[in-house]
Backbone as CSV, one residue per row, in Angstrom:
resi,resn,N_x,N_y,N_z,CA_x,CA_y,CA_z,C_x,C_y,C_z
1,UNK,17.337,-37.377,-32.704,16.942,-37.624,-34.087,18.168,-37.947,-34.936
2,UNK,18.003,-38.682,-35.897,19.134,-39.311,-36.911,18.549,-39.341,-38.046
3,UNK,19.258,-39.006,-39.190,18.934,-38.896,-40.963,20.100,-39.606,-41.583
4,UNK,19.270,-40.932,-42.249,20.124,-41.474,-42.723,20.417,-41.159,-44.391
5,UNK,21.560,-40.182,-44.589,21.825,-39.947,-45.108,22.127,-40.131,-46.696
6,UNK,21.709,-41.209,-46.469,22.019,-42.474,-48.052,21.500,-43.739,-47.916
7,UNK,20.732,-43.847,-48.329,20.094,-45.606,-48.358,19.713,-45.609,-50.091
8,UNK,18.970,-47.054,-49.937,18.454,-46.978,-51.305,17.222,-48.244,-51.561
9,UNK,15.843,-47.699,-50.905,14.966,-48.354,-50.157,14.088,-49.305,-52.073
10,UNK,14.505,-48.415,-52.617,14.005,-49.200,-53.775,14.542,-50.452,-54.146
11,UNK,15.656,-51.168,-53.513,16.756,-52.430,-53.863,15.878,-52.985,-52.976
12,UNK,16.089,-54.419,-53.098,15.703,-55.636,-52.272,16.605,-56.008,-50.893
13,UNK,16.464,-56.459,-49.911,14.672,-57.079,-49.383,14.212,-55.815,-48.891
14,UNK,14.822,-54.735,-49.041,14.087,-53.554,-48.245,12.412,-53.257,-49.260
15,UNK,12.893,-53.038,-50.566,11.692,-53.090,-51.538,10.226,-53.748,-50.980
16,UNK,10.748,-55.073,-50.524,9.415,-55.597,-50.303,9.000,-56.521,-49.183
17,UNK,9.461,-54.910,-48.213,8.903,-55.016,-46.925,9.084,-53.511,-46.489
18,UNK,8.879,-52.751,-47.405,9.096,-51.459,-47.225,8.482,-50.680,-45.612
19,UNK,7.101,-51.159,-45.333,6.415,-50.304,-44.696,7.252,-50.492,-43.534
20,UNK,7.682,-52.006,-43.322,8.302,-52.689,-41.581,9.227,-51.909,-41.853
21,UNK,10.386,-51.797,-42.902,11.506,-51.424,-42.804,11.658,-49.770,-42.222
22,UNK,10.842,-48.791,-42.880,10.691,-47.508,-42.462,10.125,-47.566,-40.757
23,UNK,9.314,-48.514,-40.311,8.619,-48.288,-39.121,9.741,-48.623,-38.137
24,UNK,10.607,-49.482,-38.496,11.753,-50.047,-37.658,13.179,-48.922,-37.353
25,UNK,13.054,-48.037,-38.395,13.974,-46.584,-38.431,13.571,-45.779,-37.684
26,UNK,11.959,-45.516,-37.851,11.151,-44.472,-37.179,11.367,-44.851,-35.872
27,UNK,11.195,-46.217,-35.097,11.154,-46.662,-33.950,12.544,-45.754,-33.048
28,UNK,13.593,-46.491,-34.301,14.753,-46.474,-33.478,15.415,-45.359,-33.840
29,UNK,14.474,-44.079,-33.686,14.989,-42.722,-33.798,15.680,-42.019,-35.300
30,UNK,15.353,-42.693,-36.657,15.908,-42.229,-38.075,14.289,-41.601,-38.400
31,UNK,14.464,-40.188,-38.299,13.250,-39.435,-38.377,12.977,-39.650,-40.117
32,UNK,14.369,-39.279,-40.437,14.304,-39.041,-42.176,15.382,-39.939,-42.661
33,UNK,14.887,-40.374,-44.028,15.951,-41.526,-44.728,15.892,-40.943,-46.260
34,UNK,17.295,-40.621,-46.868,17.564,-40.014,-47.979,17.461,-41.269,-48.997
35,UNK,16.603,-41.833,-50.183,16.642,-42.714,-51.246,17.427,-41.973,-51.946
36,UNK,18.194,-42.978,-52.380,19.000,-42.422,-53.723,19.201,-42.615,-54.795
37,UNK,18.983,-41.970,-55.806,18.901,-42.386,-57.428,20.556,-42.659,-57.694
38,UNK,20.353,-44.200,-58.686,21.415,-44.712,-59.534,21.249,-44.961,-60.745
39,UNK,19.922,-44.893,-61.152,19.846,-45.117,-62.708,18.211,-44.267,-62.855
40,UNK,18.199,-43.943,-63.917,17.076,-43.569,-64.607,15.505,-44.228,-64.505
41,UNK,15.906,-45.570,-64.881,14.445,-46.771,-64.898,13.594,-46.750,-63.429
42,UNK,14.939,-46.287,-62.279,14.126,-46.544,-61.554,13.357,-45.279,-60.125
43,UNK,14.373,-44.003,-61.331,13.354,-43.046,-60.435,12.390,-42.735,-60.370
44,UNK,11.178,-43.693,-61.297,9.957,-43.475,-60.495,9.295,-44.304,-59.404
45,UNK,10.182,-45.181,-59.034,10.021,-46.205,-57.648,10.248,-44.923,-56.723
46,UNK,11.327,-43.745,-56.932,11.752,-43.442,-55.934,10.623,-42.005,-55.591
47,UNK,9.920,-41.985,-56.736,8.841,-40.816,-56.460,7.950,-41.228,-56.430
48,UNK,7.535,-42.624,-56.104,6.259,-43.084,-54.970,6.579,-43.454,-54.277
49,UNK,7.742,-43.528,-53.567,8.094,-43.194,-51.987,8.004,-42.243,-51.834
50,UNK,8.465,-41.727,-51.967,8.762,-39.682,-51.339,7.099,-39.539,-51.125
51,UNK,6.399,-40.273,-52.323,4.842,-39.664,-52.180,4.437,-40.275,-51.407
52,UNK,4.425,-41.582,-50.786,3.690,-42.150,-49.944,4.354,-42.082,-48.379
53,UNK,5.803,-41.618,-48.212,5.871,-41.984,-47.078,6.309,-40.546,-46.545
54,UNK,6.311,-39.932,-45.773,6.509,-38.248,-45.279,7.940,-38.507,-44.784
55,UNK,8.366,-39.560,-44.166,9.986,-39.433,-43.519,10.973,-39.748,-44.581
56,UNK,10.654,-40.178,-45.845,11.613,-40.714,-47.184,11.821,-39.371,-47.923
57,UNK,12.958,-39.066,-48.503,13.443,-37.739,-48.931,14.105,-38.677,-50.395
58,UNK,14.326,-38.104,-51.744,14.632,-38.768,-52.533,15.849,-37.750,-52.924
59,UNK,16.720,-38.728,-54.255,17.616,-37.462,-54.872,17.385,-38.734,-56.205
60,UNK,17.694,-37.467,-57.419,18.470,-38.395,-58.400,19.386,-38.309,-59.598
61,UNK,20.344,-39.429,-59.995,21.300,-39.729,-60.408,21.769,-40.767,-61.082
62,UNK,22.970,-40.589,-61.976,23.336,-41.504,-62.243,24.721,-42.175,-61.894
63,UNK,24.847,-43.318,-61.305,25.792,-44.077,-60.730,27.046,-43.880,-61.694
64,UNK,28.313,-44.053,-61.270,29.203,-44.195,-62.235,29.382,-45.602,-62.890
65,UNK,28.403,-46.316,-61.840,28.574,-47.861,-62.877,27.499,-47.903,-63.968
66,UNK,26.572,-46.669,-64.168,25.527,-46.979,-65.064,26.312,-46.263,-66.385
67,UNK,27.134,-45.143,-65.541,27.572,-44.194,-66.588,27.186,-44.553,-68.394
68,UNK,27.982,-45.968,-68.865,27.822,-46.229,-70.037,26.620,-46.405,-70.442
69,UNK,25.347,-46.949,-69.637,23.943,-46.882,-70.071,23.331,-45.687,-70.394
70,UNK,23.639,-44.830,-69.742,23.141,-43.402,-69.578,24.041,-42.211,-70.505
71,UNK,24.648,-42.507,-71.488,25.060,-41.523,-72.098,24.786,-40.124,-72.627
72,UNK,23.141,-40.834,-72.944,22.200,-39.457,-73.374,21.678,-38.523,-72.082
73,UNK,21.897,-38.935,-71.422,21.269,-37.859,-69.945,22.275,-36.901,-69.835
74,UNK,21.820,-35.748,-69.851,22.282,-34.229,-69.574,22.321,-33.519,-68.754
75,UNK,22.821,-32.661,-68.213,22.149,-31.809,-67.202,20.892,-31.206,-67.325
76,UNK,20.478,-30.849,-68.547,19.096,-30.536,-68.340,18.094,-31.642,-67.951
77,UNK,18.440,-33.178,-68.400,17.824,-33.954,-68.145,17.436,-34.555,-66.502
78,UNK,18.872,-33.882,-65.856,18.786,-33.979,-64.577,17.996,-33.082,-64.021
79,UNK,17.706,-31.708,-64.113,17.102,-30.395,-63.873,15.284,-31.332,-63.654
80,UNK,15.359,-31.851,-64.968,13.477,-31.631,-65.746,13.554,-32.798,-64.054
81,UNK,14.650,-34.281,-63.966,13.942,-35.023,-63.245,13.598,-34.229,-61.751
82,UNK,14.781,-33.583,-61.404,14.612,-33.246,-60.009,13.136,-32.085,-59.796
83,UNK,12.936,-31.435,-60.902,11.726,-30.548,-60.648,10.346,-31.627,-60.722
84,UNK,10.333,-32.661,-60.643,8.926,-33.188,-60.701,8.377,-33.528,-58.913
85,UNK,9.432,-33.407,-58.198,8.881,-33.337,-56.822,9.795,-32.784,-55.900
86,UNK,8.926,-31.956,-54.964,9.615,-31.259,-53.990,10.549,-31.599,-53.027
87,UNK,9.897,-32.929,-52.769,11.304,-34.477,-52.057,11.956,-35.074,-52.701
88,UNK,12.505,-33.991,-53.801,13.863,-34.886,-54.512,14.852,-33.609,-53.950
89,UNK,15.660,-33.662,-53.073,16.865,-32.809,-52.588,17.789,-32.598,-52.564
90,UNK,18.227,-33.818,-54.181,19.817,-33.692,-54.136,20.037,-34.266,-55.589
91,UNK,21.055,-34.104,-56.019,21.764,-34.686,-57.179,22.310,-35.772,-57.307
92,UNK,22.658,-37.209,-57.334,23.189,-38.170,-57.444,22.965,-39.301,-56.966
93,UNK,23.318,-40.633,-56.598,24.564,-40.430,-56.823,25.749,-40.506,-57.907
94,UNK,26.508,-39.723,-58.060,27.556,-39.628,-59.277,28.594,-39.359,-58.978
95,UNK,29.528,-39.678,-60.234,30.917,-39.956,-59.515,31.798,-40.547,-60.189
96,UNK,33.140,-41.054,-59.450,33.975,-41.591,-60.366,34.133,-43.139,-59.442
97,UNK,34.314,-44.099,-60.267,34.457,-45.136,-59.811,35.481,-45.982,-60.517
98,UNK,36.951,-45.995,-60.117,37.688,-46.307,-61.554,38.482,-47.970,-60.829
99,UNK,37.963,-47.968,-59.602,38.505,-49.344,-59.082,37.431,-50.966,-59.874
100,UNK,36.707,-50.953,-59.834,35.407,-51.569,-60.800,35.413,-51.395,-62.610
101,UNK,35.262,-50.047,-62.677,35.336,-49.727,-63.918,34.360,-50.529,-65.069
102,UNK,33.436,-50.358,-63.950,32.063,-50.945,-65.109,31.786,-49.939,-66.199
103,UNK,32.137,-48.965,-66.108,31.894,-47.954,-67.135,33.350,-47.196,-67.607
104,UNK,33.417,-47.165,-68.997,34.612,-46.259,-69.368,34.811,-44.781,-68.427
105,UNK,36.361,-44.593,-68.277,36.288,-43.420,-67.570,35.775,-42.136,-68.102
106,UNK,36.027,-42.434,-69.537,35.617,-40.913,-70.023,34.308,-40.768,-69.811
107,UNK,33.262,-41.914,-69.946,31.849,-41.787,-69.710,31.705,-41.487,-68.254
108,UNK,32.025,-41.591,-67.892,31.719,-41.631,-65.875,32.238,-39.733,-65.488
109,UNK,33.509,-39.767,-66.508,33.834,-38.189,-66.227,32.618,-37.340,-67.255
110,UNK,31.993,-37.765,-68.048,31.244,-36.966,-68.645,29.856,-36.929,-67.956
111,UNK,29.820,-38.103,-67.511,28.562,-38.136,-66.172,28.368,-36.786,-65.008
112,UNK,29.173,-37.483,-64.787,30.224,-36.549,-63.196,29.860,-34.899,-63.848
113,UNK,30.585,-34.671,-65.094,30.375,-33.300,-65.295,29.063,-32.700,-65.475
114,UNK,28.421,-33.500,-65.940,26.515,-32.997,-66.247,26.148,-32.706,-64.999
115,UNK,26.429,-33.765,-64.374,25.976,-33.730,-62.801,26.173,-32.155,-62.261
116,UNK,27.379,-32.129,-62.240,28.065,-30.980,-61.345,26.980,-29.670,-62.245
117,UNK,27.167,-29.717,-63.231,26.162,-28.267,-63.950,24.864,-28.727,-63.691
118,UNK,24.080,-29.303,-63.298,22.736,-29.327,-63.204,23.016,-28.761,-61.581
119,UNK,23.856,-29.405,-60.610,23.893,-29.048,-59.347,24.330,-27.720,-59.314
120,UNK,24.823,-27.138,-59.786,25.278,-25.744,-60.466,24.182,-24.526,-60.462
121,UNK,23.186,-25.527,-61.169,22.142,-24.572,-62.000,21.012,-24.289,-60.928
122,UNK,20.754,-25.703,-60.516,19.623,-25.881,-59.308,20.306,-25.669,-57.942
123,UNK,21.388,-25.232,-57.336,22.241,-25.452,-56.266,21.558,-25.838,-55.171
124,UNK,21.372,-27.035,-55.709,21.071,-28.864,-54.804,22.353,-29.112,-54.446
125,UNK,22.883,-30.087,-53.414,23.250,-31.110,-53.084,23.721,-32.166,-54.087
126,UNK,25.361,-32.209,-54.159,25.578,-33.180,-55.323,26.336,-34.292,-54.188
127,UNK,25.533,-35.262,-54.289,26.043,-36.501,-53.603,26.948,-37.560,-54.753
128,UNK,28.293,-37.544,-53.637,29.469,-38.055,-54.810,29.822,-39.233,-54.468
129,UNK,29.848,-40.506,-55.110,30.896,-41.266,-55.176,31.896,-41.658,-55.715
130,UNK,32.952,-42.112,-54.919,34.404,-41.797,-55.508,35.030,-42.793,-54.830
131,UNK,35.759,-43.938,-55.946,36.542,-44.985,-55.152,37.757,-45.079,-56.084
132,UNK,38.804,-45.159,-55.807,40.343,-45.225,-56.734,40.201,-44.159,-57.520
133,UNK,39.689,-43.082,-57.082,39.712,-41.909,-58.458,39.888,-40.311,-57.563
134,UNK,40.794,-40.677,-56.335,40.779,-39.372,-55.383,41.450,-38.272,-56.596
135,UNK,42.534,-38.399,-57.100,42.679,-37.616,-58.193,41.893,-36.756,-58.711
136,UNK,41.416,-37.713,-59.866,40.668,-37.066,-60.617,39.347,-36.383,-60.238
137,UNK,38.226,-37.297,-59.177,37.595,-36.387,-58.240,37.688,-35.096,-57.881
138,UNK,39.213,-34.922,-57.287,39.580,-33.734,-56.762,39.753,-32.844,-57.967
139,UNK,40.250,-33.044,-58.663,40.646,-31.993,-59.748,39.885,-31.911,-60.675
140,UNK,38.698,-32.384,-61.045,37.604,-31.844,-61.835,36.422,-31.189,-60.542
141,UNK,36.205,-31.714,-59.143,35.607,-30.413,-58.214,36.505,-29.214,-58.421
142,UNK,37.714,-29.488,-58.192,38.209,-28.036,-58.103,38.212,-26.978,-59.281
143,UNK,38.108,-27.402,-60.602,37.838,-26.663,-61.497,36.450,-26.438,-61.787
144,UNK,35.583,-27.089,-61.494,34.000,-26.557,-61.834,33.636,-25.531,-60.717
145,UNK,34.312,-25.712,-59.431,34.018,-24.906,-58.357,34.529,-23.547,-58.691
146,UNK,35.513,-22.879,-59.560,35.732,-22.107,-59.794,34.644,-21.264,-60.977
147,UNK,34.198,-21.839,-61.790,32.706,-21.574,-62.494,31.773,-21.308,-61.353
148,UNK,31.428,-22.197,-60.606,30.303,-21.609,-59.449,30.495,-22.938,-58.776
149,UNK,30.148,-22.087,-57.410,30.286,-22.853,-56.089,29.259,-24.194,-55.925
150,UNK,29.039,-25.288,-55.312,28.040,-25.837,-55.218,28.247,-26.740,-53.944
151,UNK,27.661,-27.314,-53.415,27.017,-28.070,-52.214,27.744,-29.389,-52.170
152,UNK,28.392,-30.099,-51.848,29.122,-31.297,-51.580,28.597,-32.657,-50.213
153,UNK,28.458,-33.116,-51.101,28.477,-34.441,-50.099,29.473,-35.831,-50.747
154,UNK,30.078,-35.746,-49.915,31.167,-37.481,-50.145,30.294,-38.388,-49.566
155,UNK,29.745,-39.348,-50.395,29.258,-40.109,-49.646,29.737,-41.530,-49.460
156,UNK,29.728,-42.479,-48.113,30.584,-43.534,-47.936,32.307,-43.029,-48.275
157,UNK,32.293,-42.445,-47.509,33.776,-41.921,-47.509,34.933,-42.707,-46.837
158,UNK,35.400,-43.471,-47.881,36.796,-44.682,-47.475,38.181,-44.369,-47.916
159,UNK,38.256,-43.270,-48.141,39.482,-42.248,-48.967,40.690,-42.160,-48.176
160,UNK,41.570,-41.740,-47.885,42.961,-41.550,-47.606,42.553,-40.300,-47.378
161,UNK,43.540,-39.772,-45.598,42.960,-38.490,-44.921,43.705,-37.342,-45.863
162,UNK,44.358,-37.551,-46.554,45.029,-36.814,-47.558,43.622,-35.887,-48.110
163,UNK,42.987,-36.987,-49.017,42.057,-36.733,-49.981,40.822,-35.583,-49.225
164,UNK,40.410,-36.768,-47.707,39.390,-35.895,-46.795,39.734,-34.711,-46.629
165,UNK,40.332,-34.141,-45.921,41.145,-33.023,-46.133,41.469,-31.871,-46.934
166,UNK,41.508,-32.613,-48.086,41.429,-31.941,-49.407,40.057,-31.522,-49.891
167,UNK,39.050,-32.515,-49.477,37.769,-31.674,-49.831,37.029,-31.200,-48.594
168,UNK,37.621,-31.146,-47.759,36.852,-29.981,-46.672,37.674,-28.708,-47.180
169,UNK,38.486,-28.638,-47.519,38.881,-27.228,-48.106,38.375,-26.619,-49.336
170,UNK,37.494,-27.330,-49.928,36.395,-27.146,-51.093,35.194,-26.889,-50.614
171,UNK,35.055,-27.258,-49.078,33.431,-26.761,-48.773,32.569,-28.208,-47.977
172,UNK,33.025,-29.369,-48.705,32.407,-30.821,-48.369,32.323,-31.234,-47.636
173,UNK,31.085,-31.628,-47.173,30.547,-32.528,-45.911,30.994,-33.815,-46.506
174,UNK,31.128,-34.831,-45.476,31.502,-36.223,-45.355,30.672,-37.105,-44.982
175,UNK,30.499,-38.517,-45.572,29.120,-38.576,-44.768,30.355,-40.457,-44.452
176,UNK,30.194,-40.546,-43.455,30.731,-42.063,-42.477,29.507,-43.011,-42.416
177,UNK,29.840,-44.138,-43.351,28.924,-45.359,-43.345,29.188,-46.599,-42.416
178,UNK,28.746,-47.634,-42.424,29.452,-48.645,-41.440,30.440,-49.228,-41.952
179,UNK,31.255,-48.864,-42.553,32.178,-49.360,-43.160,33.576,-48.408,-42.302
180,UNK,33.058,-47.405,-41.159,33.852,-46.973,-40.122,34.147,-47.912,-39.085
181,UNK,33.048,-49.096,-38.904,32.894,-49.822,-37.945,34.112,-50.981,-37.718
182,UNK,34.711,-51.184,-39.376,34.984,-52.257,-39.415,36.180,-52.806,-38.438
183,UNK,36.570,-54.073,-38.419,37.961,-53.529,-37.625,39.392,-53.261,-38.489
184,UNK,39.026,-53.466,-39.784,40.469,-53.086,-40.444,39.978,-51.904,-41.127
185,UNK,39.223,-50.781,-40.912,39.475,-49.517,-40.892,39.674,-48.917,-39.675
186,UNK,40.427,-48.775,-39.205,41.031,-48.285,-38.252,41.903,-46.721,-38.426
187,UNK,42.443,-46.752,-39.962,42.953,-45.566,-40.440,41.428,-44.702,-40.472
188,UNK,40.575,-45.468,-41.381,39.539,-44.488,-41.789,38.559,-43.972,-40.268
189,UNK,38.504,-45.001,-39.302,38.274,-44.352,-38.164,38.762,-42.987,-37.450
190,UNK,40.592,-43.344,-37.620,41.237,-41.897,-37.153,41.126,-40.368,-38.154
191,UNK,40.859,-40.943,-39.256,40.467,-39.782,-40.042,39.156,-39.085,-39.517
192,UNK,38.184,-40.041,-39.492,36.756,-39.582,-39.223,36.911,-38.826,-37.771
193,UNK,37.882,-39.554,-36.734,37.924,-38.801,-35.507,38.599,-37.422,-35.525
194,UNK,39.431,-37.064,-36.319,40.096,-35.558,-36.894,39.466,-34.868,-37.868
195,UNK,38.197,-35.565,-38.473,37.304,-34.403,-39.059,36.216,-33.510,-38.034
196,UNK,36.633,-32.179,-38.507,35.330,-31.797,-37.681,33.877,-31.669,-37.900
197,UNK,33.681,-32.062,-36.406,32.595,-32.373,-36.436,31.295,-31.874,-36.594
198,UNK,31.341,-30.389,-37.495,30.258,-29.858,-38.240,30.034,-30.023,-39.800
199,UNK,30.981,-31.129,-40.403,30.983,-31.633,-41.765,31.140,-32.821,-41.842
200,UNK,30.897,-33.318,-40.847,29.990,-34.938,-40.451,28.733,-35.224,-40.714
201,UNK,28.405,-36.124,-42.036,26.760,-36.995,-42.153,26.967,-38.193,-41.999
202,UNK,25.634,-39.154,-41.618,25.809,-40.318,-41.367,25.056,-41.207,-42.069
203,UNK,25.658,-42.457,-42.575,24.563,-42.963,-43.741,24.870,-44.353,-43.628
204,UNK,23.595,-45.037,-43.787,23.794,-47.111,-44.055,24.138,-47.273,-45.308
205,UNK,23.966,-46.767,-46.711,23.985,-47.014,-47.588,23.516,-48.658,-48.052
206,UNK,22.454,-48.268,-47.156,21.772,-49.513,-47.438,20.845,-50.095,-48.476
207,UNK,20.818,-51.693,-49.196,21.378,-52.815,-48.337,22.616,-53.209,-48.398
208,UNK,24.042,-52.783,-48.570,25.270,-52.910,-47.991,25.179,-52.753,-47.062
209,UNK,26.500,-52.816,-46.595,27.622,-52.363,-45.930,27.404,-52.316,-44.355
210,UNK,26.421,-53.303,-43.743,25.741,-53.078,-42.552,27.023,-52.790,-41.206
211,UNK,26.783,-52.063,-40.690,27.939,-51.767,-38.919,27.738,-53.123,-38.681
212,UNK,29.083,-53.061,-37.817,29.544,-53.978,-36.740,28.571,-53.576,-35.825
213,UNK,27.723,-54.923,-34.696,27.809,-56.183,-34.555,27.337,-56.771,-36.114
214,UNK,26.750,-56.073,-36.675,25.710,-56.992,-37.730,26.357,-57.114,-39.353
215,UNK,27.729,-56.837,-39.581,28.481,-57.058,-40.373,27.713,-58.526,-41.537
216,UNK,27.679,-57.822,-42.652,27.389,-59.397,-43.018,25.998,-59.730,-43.099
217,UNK,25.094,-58.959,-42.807,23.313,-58.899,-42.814,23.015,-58.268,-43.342
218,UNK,22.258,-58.192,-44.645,21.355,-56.911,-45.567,21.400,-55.815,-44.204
219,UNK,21.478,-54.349,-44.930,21.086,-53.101,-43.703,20.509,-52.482,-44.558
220,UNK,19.863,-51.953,-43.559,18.425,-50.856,-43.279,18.879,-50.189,-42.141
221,UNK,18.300,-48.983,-42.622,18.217,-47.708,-42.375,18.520,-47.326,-40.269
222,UNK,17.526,-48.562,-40.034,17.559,-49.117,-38.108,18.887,-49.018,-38.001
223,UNK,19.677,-49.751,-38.565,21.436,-50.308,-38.272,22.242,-48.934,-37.928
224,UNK,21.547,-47.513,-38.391,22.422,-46.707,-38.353,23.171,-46.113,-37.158
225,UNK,22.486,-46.985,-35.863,22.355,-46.492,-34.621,23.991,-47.045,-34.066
226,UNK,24.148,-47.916,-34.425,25.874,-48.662,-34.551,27.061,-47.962,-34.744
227,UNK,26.687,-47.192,-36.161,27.640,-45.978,-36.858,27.729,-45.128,-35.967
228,UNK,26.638,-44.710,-35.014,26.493,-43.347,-34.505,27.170,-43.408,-33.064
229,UNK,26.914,-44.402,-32.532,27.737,-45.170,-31.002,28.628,-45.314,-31.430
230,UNK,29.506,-46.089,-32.327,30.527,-45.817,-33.065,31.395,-44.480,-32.754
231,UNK,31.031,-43.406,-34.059,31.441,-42.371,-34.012,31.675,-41.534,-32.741
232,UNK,29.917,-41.202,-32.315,30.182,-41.004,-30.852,31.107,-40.860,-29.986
233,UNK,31.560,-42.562,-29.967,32.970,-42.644,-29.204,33.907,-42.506,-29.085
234,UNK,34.184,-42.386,-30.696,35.942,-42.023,-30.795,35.620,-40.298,-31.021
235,UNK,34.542,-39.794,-31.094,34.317,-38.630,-30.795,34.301,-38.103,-29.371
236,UNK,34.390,-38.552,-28.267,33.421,-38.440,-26.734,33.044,-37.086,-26.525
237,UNK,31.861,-37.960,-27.617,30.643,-37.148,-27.218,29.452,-38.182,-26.841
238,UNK,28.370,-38.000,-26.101,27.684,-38.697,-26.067,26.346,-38.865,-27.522
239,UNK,25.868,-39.946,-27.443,24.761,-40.453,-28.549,24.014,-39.586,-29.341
240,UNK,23.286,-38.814,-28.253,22.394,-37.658,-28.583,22.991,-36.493,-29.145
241,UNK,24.311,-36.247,-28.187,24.686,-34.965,-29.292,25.390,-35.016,-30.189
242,UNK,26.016,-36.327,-30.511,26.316,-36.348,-32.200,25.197,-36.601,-32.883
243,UNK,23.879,-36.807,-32.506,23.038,-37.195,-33.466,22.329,-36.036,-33.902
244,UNK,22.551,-35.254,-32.757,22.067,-33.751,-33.231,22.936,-33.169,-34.062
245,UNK,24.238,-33.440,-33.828,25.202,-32.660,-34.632,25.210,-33.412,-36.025
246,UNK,24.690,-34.216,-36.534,24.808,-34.876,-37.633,23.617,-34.528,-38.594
247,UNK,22.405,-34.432,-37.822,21.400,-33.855,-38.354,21.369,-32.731,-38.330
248,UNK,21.627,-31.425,-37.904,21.928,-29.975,-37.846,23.269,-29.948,-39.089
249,UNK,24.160,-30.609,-38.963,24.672,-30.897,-40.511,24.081,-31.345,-42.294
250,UNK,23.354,-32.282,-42.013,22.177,-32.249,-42.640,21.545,-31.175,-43.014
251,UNK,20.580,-30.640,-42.412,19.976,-29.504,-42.315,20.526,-28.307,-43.419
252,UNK,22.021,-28.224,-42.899,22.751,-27.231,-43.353,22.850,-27.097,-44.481
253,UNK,23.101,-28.449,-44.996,23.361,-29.067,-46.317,22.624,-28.915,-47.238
254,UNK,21.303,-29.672,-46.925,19.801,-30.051,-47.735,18.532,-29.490,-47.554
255,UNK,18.666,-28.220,-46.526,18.004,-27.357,-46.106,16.431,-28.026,-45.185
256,UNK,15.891,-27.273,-44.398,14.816,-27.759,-43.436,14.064,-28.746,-43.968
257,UNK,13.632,-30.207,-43.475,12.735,-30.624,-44.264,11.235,-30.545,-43.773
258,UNK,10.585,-30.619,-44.621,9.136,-30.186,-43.545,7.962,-31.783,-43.605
């Protein structure tokens, strides 16, 4: 079994061909696929999935590129969304994103912080993204974590083993997208092969970022099987038991799903 950890089935062409796209995961062994909230407008796409399909798990959030749209959202505002269904299991995604910088930083850090207190309050799963901002990332987790502990996920983790490192000593699972596959990550490969391998998740973050062979093709949720042969290998371990070990990580994380 495999849980793909991060997708985002509400974007196009997955949107609208939804049913093939889930049946083609299910086929090829992705029992469960995490949707993930980036903006407001569109978490109620993401809570008629969760309702219609039993293997779709939702979370939600606001992106650090929406940050500036979303000013008025609060942590309580995050609280009211996540209590409207039982398959919303996580917080985000949120974060800092200061390589892009579609959004002012102070807005994205004031994002980031709501986030972290709603994940605080509800101790959900705060799924983070973080690109050119290992810094500041690190040093606003490390001070809210001292207020109260909470649940970590890096997700699409392309960071410097410095940084990785730095937040497994905070508690954080990692989650490796196909963007491990590539051939000029090769650093981020040897990192992923020196993390251990009980704070390993695995995710398409799809429709990006599809694995090698299929580099370069919208991905879905199916593709994740690449990442995992992948990993696998520079792990040697075989298929099955990193896939167990990735989902028993999961598990750990986002608790049983039923």
């Amino acid at each position: 079994m495999i849980i793909d950890s991060h997708c985002h089935l509400t974007y196009e062409p997955m949107s609208k061909a939804l049913n093939e796209t889930i049946k083609r995961a299910n086929k090829d062994g992705v029992k469960y696929m995490l949707t993930i909230s980036t903006e407001d407008k569109s978490f109620d796409k993401i809570i008629k999935i969760v309702k219609e399909y039993d293997s779709v798990y939702g979370t939600y959030g606001i992106h650090p590129h929406e940050a500036k749209l979303h000013q008025n959202i609060k942590s309580r505002d995050i609280i009211n969304k996540v209590n409207q269904n039982k398959k919303i299991i996580g917080i985000g995604e949120t974060g800092l994103d200061f390589y892009y910088n579609h959004s002012e930083k102070k807005d994205q850090i004031n994002s980031f912080e709501e986030h972290i207190a709603a994940a605080q309050e509800k101790n959900l799963p705060l799924i983070i993204h973080t690109r050119s901002a290992e810094k500041d990332t690190y040093e606003i987790l490390e001070k809210c974590l001292k207020r109260k502990n909470i649940k970590i996920l890096i997700h699409c983790f392309t960071g410097t083993r410095e940084f990785a490192f730095k937040l497994l000593d905070l508690g954080a699972y990692i989650s490796a997208s196909g963007v491990v596959t590539f051939n000029k990550s090769q650093d981020l490969a040897n990192t992923f092969k020196d993390i251990p391998n009980e704070r390993i998740l695995v995710e398409t973050d799809a429709p990006y970022l599809a694995p090698v062979p299929l580099r370069g093709k919208s991905n879905e949720p199916s593709y994740i099987i690449h990442t995992v042969k992948f990993l696998s290998k520079i792990k040697k371990l075989s298929f099955d038991d990193f896939s167990n070990i990735t989902t028993n990580n999961f598990f750990n994380l986002f608790g049983k799903l039923n």
